[in-house]
N, C-alpha and C positions, 0 to 999 in steps of 0.2 A: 509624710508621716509614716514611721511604722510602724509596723504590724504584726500580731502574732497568729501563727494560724497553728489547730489541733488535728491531726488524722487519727484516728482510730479505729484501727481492726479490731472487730470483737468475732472470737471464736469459740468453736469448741476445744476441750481441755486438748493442748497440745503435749505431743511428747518432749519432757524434759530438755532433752539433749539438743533440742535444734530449737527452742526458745531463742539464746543467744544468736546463735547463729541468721534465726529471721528477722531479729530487729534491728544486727548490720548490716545484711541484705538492704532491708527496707532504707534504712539508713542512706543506704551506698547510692541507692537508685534514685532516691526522693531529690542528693543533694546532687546528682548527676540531671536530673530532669528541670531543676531548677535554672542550672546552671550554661542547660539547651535552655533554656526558656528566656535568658537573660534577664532571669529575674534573683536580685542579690537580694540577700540575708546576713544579721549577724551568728546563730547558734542555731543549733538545732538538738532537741535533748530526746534524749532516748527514753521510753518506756515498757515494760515489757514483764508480762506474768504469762502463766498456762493458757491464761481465757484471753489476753488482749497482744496487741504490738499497736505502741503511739508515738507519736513523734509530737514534741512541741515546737514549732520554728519561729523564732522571735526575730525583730528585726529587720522584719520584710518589706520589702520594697512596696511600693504604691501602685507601681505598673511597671511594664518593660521598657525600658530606654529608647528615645525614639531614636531608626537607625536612618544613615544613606546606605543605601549600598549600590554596588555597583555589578548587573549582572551580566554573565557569559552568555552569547548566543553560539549560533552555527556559523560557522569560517563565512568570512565575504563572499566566497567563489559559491556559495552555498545562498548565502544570502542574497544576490541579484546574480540575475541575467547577464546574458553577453550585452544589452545594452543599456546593463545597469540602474533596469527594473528592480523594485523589490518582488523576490519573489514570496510564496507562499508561506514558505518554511519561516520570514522574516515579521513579515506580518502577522502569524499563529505565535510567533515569540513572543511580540509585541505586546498584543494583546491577553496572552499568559502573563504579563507581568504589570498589565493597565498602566500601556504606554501607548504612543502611537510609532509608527517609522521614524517620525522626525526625528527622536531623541535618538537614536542612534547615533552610536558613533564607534568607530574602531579603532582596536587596538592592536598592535601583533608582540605574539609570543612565539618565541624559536624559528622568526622567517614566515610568519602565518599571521593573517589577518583574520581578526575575529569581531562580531558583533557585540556592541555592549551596549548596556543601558543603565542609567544611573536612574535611581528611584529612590523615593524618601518612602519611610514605614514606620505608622506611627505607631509606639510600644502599645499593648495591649494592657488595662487595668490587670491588676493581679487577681482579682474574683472569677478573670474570664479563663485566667491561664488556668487555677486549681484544678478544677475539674478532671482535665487531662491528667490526672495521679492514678484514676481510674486503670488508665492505660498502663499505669507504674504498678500498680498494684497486681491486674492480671496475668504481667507478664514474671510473677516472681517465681523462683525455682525450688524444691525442697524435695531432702532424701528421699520422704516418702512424702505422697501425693493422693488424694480421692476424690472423687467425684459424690455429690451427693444429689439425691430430687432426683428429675429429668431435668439437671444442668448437663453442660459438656465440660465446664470449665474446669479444671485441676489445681486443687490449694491445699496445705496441709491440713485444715481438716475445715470445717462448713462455715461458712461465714455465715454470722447469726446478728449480728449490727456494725452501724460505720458510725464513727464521729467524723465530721467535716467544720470545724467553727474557723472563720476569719474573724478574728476578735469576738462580735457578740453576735455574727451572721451566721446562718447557716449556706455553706459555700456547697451544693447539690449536683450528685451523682448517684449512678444508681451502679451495685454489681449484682447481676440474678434479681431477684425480686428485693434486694434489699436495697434500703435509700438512705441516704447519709442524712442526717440530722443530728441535734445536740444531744439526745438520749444513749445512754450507758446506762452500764449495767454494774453494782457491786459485789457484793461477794456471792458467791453462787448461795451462803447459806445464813449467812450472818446478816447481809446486804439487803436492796431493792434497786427497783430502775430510778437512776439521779441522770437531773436534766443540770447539763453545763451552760450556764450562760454564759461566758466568756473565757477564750481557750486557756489564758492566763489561769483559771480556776481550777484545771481539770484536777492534778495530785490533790489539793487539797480535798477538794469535793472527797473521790475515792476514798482518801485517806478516813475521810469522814464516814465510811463506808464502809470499812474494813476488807480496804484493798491499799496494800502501799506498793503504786507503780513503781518505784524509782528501784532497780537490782539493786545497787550497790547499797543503798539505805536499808533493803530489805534482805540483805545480808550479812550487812553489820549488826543489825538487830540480831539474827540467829547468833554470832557468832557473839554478842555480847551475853545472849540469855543460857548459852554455852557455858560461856566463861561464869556466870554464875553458879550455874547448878554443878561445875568442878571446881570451888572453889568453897561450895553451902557443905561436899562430901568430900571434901581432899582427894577429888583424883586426878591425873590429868590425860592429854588425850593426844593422838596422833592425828595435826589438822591432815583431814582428806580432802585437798581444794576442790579433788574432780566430784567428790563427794557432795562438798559445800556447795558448789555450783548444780548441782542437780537439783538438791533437796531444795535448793535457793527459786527451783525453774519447776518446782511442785506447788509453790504456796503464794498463797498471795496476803494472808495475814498470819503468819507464822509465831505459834505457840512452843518452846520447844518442853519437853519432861526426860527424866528419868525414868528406867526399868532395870528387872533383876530377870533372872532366871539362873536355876541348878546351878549351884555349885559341882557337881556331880558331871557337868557337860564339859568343866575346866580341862578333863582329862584328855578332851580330843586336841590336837594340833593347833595352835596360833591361827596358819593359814585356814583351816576350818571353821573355826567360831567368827571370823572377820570376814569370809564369804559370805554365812550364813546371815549373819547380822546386815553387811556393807548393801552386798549384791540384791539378797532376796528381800530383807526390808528396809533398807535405807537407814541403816543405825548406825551413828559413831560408837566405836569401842570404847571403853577406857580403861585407863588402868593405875598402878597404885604407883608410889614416887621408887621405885625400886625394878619399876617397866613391868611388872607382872599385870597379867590382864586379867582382870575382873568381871567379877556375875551381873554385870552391870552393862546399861547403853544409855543412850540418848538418842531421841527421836524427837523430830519437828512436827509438830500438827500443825494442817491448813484451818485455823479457826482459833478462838479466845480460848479461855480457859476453864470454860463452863463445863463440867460435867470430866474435868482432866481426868479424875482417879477411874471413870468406866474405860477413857481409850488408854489408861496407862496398862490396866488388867486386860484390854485386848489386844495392844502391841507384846504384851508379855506371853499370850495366850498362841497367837499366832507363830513366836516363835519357835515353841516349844514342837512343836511334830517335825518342824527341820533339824532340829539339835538332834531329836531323838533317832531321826531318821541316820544324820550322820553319824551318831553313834554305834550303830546297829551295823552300817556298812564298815566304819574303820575295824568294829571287832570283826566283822565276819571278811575282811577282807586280808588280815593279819593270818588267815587259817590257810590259805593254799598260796605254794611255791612260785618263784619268779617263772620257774620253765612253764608251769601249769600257764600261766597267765600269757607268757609268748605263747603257745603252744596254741591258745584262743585267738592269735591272730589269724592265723589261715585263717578263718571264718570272717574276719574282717576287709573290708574294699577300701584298697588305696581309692581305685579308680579303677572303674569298671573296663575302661580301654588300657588299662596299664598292669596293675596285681593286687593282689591280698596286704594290707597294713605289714604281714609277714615276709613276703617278696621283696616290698619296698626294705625294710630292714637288713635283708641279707646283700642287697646291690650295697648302701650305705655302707655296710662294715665293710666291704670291697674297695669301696670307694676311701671308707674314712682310714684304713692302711695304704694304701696307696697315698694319700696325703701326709700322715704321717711319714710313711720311708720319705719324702722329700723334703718333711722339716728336721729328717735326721734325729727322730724321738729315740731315748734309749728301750731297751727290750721292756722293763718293766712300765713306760708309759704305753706304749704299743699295744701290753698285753692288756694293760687299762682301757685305753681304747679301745679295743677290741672288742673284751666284755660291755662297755657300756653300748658298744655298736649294735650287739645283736639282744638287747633287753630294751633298750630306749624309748621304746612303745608301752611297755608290757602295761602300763597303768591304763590305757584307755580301756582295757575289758576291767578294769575292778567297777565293784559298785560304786564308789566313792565316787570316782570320776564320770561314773554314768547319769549320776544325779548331779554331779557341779560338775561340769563342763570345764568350767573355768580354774579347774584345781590339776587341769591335766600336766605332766611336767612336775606340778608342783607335789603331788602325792606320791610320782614315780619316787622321786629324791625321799621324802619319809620314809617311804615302805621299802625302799632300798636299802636304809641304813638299818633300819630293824629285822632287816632281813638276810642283815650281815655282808652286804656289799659296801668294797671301801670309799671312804669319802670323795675321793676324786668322782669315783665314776658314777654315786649317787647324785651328785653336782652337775655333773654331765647331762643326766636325764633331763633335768631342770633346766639348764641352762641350751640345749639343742633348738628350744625355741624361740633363744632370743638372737635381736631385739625383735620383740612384737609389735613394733610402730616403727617408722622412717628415721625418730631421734630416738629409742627404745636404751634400759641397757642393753650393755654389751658383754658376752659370758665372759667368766673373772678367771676361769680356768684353763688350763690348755686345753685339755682333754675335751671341755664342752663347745672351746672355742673349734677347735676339728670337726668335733659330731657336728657343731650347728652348721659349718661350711658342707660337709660332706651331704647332710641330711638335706639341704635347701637345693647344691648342686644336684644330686638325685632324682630331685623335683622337677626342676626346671630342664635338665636333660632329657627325663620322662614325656613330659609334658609336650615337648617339641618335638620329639621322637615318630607321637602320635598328630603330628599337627594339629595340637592345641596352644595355638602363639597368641600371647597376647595381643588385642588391636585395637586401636579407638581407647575407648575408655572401658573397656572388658576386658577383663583379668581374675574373673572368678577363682583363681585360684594363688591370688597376690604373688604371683611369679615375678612381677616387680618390684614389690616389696622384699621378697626373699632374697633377687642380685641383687638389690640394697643394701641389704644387712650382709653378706659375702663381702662386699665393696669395704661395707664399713668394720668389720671386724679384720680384714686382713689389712686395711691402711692402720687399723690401732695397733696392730701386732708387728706389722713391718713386714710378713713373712712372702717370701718368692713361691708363688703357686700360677702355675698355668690350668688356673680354672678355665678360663675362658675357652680353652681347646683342649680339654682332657678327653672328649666322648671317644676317640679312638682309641687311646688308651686305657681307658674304663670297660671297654667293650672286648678287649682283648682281657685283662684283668678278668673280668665277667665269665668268659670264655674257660681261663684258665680254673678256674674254680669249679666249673660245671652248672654255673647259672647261665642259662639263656631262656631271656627275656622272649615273650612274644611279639617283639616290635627289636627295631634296627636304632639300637642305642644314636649310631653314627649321624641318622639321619638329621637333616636340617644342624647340622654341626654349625655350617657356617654363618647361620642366623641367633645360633647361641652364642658365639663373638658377638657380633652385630649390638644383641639383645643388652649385651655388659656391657658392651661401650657407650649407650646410652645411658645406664646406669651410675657411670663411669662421668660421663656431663651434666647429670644430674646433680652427682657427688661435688665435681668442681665447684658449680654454679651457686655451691655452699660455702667456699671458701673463695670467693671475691678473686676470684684470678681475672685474667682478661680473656676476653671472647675469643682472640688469635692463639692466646695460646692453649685452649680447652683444643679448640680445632687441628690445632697443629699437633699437640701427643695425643688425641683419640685417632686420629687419621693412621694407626696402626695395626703391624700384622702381630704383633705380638700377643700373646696369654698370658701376658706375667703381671698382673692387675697393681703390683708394687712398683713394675718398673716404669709403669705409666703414671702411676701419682710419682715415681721419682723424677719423673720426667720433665711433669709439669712445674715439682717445687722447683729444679733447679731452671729450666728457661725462666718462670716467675722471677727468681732471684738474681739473674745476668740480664736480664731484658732492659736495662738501663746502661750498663757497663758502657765504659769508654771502647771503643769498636765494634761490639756488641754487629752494628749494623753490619759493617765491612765483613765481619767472619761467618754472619751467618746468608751473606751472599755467595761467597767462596763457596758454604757447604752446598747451599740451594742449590748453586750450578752444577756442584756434582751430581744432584740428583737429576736434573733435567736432564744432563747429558747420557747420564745412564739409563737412563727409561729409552734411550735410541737403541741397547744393548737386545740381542736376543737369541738367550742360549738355552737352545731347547732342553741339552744334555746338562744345564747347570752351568756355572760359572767356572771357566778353565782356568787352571793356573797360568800366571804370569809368568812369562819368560825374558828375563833379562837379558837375556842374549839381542833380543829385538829391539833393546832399548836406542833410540835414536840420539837423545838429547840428555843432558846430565838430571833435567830437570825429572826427569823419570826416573832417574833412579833414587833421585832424594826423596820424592811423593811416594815410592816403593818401600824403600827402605823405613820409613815414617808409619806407613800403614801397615809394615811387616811389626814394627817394632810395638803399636798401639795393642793390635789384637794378642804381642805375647803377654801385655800384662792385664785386657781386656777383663780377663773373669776374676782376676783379685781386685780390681779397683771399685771405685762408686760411682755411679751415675755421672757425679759431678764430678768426678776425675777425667772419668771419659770424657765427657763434652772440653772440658779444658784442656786437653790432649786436642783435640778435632778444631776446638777452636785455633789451638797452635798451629797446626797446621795453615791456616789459611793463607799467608805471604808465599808459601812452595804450591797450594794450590793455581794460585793466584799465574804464578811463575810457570806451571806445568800448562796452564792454559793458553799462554801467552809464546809456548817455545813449541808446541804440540798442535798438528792438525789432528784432532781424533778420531774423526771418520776420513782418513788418511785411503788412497783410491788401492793402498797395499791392503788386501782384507786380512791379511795375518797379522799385519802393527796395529790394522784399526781393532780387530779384534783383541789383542793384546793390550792396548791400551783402553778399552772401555772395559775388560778383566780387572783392570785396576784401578777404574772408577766404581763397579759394579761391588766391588770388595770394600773398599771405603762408603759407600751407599748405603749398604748394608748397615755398615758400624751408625751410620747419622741417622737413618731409620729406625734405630734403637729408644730415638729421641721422639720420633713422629715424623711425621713432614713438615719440617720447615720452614718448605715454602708456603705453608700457610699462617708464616709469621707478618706481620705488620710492621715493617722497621722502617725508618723515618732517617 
């Protein structure tokens, strides 16, 4: 027969944001715990508001399968004496498993004889397994965590009842002083405590209660009683999922209304009135069929509709001193100049081990022309950049951004333009912090797409400077996040930049200007490579390549973080090809053989003179000829260049002893592997390809 059984976490009101997230958690573990328990199910449905996380699981098996199994002991030699006693260790087995010796018998694995024992185990009722969820449930994880009472245990926030029902039983555990039983709870205001008598019952019950568990039911609702109240006032609205999904993770009976405020407030910025509203109180905007936004919002109340017109006059009421307030900073921040406002950086801490917000900006403009001359910018983008290099902050000391935080970037680009800087480099302001997520966008500009690589590099060269490297799961200062977006803004552009090892060059740049830093730009250089190239297989393991070949182009020396994604499309793209296999053996050898090479003073030119065999001169002549047209080709010119070669490789190895007991030919001859090595290393290492 099945079964259905009810879990229910009851809490206090959770944060929004990690609602979802704990009831896939829960999800994930309950259908993992089951699944150690061998105990099958059809479905398992999700429930989930502020105050609860429940799972309904229908379906359920009766008990666990009865099993045979058959288990591992200690090696024979282990397991008796020299005269083939059982010893101790066989007998303590034994009886760990309610056997006796008899049933013994052995098996061997890899040349080894081992004790085993076959034992029948009978499944356990499924009422007896439940319980153990307890275990499922304590061990759950979340962003934030507290402790409440004199408990020790850590949960998102206090657990205040449990539902446990197998069908119409109550299936009993206890967490902290709380014990599972059929009692829930409705709506914190509207509600009372409702006894479930059967877990099949549970939505309904609530629902009867004014609580609808189900999200997605109780987000269509929202989004339906939306769609009314823009369609009762002809406006429409710009869906905010991430919005919807909040406001969806605040209610558990959700009412939604309409409000107004000043027209008068219209005159502040888009980005300002949709803060005010979105961020601080949870309001859709909306606006007229012509996209203009209006004195208007929309807002969900947790509760019916009793008494609407008091919270519509208090959601209205409460908006009013944030309008008022951002009104008050955009005019009084519109009164002093860009330089005034850099000028208040010194007074501001990048990082207390590193400089002034002001510091940091003047290394970036260093930095962000130096990137520039290497994308070959004309004078008047340069000089764009430039200016926008050394203002790019200026927003964090206005008022506007001191009270929204979250307008930073975004207000520099307004009060830039009204303050008569040109549109690129107002762009630039804005866009220097994207992307602000792992899939974030990506700046639309050149000029911001430089700032934002220059301003991120700055950071993360800083940062490791002082030996603060990210480790574990610490990165307080999303240094991984920011060679992400490096990564991913320079594979959308294409552009050749040796980020990766620029700190010596930057450091000299630095130099030349008369900034020096209180810390050794240079230092820990080598773990800033490092740092990208994980970055870098992060990056891959987004785009479905294969595992040999991510390993094979990060496995380099290279800084040119385009010529390693070019590296990777083009082996992704021959990695099938007819020889494929054959040529990239040819190359491999080269490199193995060259790693025998070791020239302190650099790699000595090749002297033909010493040439023994014709085949030297052809492999000469090949690699003389590849590297003259090396720097105009593509990636994939080159490699098909290199793969040509491999029949004269093949040949130069076959006619050539290379570590030859002449040290002037051996040396000679691994000069001209050591030379072509180099060109294949352009690619990665190879030999960390998988070819078949």
């Amino acid at each position: 027969m099945a079964h259905s059984y009810l879990l229910e976490i009851g809490l206090e009101e959770m944060p929004a944001h990690v609602v979802t997230p704990s009831i896939k958690q829960l999800h994930e573990r309950v259908a993992q715990y089951l699944k150690e328990q061998r105990i099958d199910f059809a479905k398992i449905q999700e429930f989930a508001t502020p105050r609860r996380l429940a799972l309904l699981i229908t379906g359920l098996a009766d008990k666990q399968p009865d099993v045979n199994e058959s288990v591992k002991g200690p090696a024979k030699k282990i397991a008796q004496d020299a005269d083939g006693n059982w010893t101790k260790a066989a007998i303590g087995f034994t009886r760990g498993q309610g056997v006796s010796v008899d049933d013994i018998e052995f098996k061997e694995i890899k040349g080894v004889e081992y004790v085993y024992v076959e034992k029948h185990v009978d499944g356990k009722p499924v009422a007896e397994v439940l319980p153990g969820l307890k275990d499922v449930i304590e061990a759950m994880n979340f962003p934030t965590m507290m402790k409440w009472g004199r408990h020790s245990l850590q949960f998102v926030r206090p657990i205040r009842w449990l539902v446990s029902l197998l069908d119409d039983e109550v299936v009993p555990f206890s967490i902290l002083d709380v014990t599972a039983g059929r009692m829930t709870r409705g709506h914190r205001f509207l509600g009372h405590d409702v006894e479930i008598k059967h877990a099949e019952d549970y939505e309904a019950e609530l629902n009867n209660d004014f609580v609808i568990a189900n999200q997605k039911q109780r987000k269509n609702l929202i989004k339906s009683q939306i769609d009314e109240i823009l369609a009762e006032n002809d406006w429409i609205i710009d869906w905010d999922e991430d919005l919807l999904e909040e406001v969806n993770n605040l209610v558990e009976w959700p009412t939604s209304f309409a409000g107004s405020f000043d027209e008068k407030y219209l005159v502040l910025p888009e980005e300002v009135l949709i803060t005010s509203m979105k961020d601080n109180q949870r309001f859709f905007c909306v606006r007229d069929h012509e996209g203009k936004l209006l004195p208007h919002f929309i807002a969900v109340r947790n509760g019916n509709s009793d008494y609407l017109e008091n919270v519509i006059k208090g959601n209205e009421r409460v908006l009013v001193p944030r309008l008022e307030d951002a009104k008050f900073f955009y005019e009084e921040d519109q009164k002093i100049t860009i330089d005034q406002y850099v000028a208040r950086l010194k007074k501001v801490s990048f990082h207390d081990k590193i400089s002034s917000m002001y510091d940091k900006m003047a290394r970036t403009a260093v930095l962000a022309q130096l990137l520039g001359q290497k994308l070959n910018f004309s004078d008047e983008e340069m000089a764009d950049l430039d200016r926008a290099a050394h203002i790019y902050k200026f927003d964090l000391t206005t008022q506007m951004v001191g009270e929204f935080a979250e307008l930073q970037g975004v207000m520099g680009e307004i009060y830039a333009k009204l303050l008569g800087e040109k549109a690129d480099v107002a762009a630039a302001i804005k866009e220097h912090y994207m992307p602000i997520s792992a899939e974030g966008e990506l700046p639309a500009g050149k000029i911001g797409a430089v700032l934002a690589i220059a301003d991120k590099l700055d950071s993360i060269i800083s940062f490791f400077a002082v030996d603060m490297i990210p480790s574990g799961s610490n990165d307080p200062y999303a240094l991984r996040r920011q060679a992400y977006g490096i990564v991913r803004i320079i594979a959308a552009r294409g552009w050749h930049l040796p980020v990766m090892g620029m700190a010596d060059e930057f450091a000299e740049a630095l130099a030349a200007q008369g900034l020096t830093p209180e810390f050794d730009v240079s230092h820990n250089a080598d773990q800033v490579h490092a740092f990208f190239l994980d970055r870098l297989k992060q990056f891959f393991n987004t785009q479905d390549l294969r595992y040999d070949v991510i390993d094979a182009v990060v496995d380099t020396k290279s800084n040119d973080i385009a010529n390693v994604l070019a590296a990777a499309e083009t082996l992704d793209a021959h990695k099938d090809d007819d020889g494929f296999k054959e040529d990239v053996e040819a190359l491999t050898r080269v490199l193995r053989i060259a790693k025998k090479a070791d020239f302190k003073d650099g790699v000595p030119a090749v002297d033909p003179a010493k040439f023994q065999n014709p085949s030297e001169t052809e492999l000469f002549d090949l690699v003389a000829s590849l590297n003259k047209k090396w720097g105009t080709q593509t990636l994939a010119q080159n490699f098909a260049d290199l793969r040509a070669m491999a029949p004269a490789i093949t040949n130069y190895f076959e006619e050539n002893m290379i570590m030859d007991k002449d040290e002037s030919i051996r040396s000679n001859r691994l000069a001209l592997l050591q030379q072509l090595a180099d060109d294949v290393y352009t690619l990665g290492n190879l030999d960390k390809l998988i070819v078949k």
